[in-house]
N, C-alpha and C positions, 0 to 999 in steps of 0.2 A: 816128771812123769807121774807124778802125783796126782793130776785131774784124770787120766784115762782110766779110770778104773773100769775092769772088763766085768765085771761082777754087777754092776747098779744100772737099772735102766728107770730114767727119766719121759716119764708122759707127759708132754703138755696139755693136751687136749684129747679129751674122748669125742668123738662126735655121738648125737643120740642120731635116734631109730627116725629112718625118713618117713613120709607123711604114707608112703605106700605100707611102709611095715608096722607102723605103728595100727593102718587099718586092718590089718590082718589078722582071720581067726586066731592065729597062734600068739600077736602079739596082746589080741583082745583076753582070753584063756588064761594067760601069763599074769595080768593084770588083776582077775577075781581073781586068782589063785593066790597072789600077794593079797589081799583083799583091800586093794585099791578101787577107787569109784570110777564105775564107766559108767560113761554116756551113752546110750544110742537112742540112734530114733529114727523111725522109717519115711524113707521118702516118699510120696504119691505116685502111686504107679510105677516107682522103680525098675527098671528092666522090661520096661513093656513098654510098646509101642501104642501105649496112647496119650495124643497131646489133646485131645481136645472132649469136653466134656458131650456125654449124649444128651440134646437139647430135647424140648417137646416138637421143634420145628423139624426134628428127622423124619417122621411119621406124615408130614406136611408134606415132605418133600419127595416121599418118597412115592404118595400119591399124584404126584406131580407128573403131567401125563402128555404135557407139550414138549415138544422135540427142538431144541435149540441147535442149528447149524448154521455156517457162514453159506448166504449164496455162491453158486457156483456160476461159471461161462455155461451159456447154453449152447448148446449141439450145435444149432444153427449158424451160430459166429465160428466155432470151429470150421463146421464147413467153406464158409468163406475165407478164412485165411488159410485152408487149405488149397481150396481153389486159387486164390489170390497167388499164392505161391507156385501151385505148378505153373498155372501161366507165363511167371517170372522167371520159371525154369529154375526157380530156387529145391533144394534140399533145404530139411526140416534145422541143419546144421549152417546150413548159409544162411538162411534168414534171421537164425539165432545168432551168427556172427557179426552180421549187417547191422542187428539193433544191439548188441552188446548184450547178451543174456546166455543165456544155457539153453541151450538145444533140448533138455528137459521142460522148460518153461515154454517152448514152442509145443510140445508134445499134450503138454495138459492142456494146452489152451482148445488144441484142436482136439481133445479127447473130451473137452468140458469137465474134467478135473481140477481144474483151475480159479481160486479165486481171484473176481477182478480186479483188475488193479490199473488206474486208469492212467498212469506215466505206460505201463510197456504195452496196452490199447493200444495207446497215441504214435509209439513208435511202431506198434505192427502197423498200423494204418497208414504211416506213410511208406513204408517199406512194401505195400503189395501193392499202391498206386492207386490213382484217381478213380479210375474207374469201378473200382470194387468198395470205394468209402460207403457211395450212401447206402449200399449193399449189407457193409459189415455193423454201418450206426442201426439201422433200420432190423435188422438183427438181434442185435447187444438191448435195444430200447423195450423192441417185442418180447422179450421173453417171457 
């Protein structure tokens, strides 16, 4: 019983100071105060939200006076596939179910909120029938 000595405690390993504590005021403070050599040095723009530098072309752009938007459905095609549709005794939700879309995307179309997109065109066009096509091309082409 000679090894358990209750009296002697054995450390194998200390661990040091993790990368979080070691950057810490306190752990930095501690460091001159031993008067151990710190490093620091400041980051660019640290803590601010800016990533990107202020060019001369900001002032360029800012004069920048044209209005870039996506075309939109014009009114007129709305009205046709609105037409088209009651005829067919469709709701706004049947006709969206018939060509696989959202009842949403039937609603912009015919609000002219819509940008075009010419796969679900093709299917409202055959979905309101023959007689409303050259209606809805003649439409869609005029605007």
């Amino acid at each position: 019983m000679a090894e358990s000595d209750w009296d002697t405690v054995t450390v194998l390993r200390k661990k040091g100071p993790t990368a979080a504590q070691a950057k810490s005021k306190q752990a930095i403070t501690g460091a001159q105060r031993r008067g151990e050599e710190v490093e620091t040095t400041k980051k660019w723009s640290a803590g601010q939200n800016k990533q990107h530098l202020v060019t001369k072309n900001t002032a360029k752009l800012d004069r920048e006076t044209e209005e870039l938007h996506h075309d939109r459905v014009p009114l007129e095609v709305g009205k046709v596939i609105q037409l088209g549709r009651q005829e067919n005794g469709l709701t706004q939700k049947d006709l969206a179910t018939k060509i696989n879309e959202k009842p949403q995307v039937i609603a912009d179309y015919e609000a002219g909120r819509a940008i075009p997109n010419n796969q679900v065109m093709g299917k409202i066009e055959r979905a309101i029938g023959p007689a409303l096509k050259t209606l809805f091309w003649d439409a869609y082409l005029l605007k």
